[in-house]
VMD Tcl script that draws the C-alpha trace (Angstrom):
set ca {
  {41.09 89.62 168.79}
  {40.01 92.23 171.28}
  {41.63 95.91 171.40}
  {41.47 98.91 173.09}
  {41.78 102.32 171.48}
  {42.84 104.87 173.95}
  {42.44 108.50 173.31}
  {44.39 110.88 175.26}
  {44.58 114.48 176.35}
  {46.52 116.98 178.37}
  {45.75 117.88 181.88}
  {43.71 120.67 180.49}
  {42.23 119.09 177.58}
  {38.68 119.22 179.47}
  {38.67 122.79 180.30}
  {40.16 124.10 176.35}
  {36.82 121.40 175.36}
  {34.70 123.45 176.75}
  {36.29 126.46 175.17}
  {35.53 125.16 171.52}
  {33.07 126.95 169.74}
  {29.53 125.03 170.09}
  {29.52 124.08 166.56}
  {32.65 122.15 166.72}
  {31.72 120.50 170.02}
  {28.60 119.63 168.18}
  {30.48 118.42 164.83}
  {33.07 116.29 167.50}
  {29.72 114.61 169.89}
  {28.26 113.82 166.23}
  {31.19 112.49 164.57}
  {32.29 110.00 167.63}
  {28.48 108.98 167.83}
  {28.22 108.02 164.27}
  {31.73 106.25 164.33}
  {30.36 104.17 167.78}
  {27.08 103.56 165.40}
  {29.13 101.75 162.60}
  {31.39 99.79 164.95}
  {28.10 98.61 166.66}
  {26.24 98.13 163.79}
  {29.44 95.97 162.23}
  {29.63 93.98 165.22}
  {32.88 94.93 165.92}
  {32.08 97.19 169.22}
  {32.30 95.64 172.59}
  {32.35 98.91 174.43}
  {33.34 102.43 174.67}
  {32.99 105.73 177.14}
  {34.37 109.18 177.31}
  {36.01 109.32 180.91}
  {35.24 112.43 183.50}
  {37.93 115.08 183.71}
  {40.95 114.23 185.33}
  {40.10 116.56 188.17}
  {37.42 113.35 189.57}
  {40.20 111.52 189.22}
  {41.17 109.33 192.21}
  {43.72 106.67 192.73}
  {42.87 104.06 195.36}
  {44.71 101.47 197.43}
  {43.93 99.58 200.72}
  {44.70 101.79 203.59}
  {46.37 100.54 206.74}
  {43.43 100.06 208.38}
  {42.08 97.84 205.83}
  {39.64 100.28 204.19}
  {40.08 102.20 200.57}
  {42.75 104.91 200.59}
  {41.77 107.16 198.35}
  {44.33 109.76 196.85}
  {43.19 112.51 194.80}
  {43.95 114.84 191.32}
  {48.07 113.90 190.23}
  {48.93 117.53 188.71}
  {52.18 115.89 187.57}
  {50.21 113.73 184.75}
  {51.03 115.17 181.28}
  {48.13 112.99 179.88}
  {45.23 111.50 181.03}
  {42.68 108.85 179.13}
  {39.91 110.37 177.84}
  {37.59 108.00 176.78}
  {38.35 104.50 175.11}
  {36.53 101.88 172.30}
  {37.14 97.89 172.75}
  {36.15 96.19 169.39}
  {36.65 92.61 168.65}
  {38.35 92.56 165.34}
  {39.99 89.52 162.85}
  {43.49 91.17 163.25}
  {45.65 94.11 164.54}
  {45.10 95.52 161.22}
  {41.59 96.41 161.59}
  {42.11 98.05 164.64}
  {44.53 100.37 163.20}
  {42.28 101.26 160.70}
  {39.55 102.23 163.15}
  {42.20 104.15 165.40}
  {43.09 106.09 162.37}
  {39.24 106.84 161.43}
  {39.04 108.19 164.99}
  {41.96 110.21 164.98}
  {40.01 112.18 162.44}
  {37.75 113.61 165.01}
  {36.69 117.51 164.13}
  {38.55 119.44 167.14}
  {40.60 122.45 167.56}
  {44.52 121.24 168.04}
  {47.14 119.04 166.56}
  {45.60 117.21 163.80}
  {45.07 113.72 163.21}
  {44.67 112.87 167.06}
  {46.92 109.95 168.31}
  {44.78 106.84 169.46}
  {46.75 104.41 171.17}
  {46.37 100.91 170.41}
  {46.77 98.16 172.58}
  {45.59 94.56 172.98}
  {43.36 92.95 175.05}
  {44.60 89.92 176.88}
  {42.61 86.91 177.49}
  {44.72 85.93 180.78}
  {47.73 86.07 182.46}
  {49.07 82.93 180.46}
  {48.84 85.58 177.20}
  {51.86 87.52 179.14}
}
mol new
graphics top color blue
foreach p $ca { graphics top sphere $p radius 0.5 }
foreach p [lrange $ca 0 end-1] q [lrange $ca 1 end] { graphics top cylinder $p $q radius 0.2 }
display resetview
């Protein structure tokens, strides 16, 4: 079974990041490396990525003309995805228990982080 873990922040998460002391940006870089490490070295990571700040944000649709329409930064978003994991995993279980180890992250802020958990589906027939 495939998941994804979704980690989410406020509109200003990226900017109050960059406010942490280095030494807890370090101890948060080190502590999501070495969590991506075990997943990969268990087999259980497919993929994962920290996602640009919501300010490169664009959302696109086909124009009227036919070409990309491209609509930029939504200041009405409360959240925005930060950065994800998809691990393959024998059950829902698992999952949960990896969301919770990453929810542990060092970081300045409500503690544990929420992860959000959802499953991957295999085609539209899983719907």
């Amino acid at each position: 079974m495939k998941f994804m873990l979704m980690m989410s922040g406020g509109a200003d998460s990226y900017d109050e990041y960059l406010r942490w002391p280095q030494d807890l940006r370090d101890a948060n870089v080190a502590f999501m490396q070495a969590l991506g490490a075990r997943l990969r070295a268990s087999g259980e990571l497919v993929s994962a990525a920290g996602l640009a700040a919501p300010a490169q944000a664009r959302r696109v649709r086909m124009g009227a003309d036919g070409k990309p329409f491209t609509d930029g930064v939504f200041p009405e978003s409360k959240e925005f995805l930060a950065g994800y994991w998809i691990v393959e995993v024998p059950s829902a279980e698992r999952a949960f228990a990896i969301a919770a180890e990453a929810s542990t992250a060092p970081g300045i802020g409500p503690k544990p982080l929420e992860i959000e958990v959802r499953e991957v589906l295999g085609s539209h027939r899983d719907l």
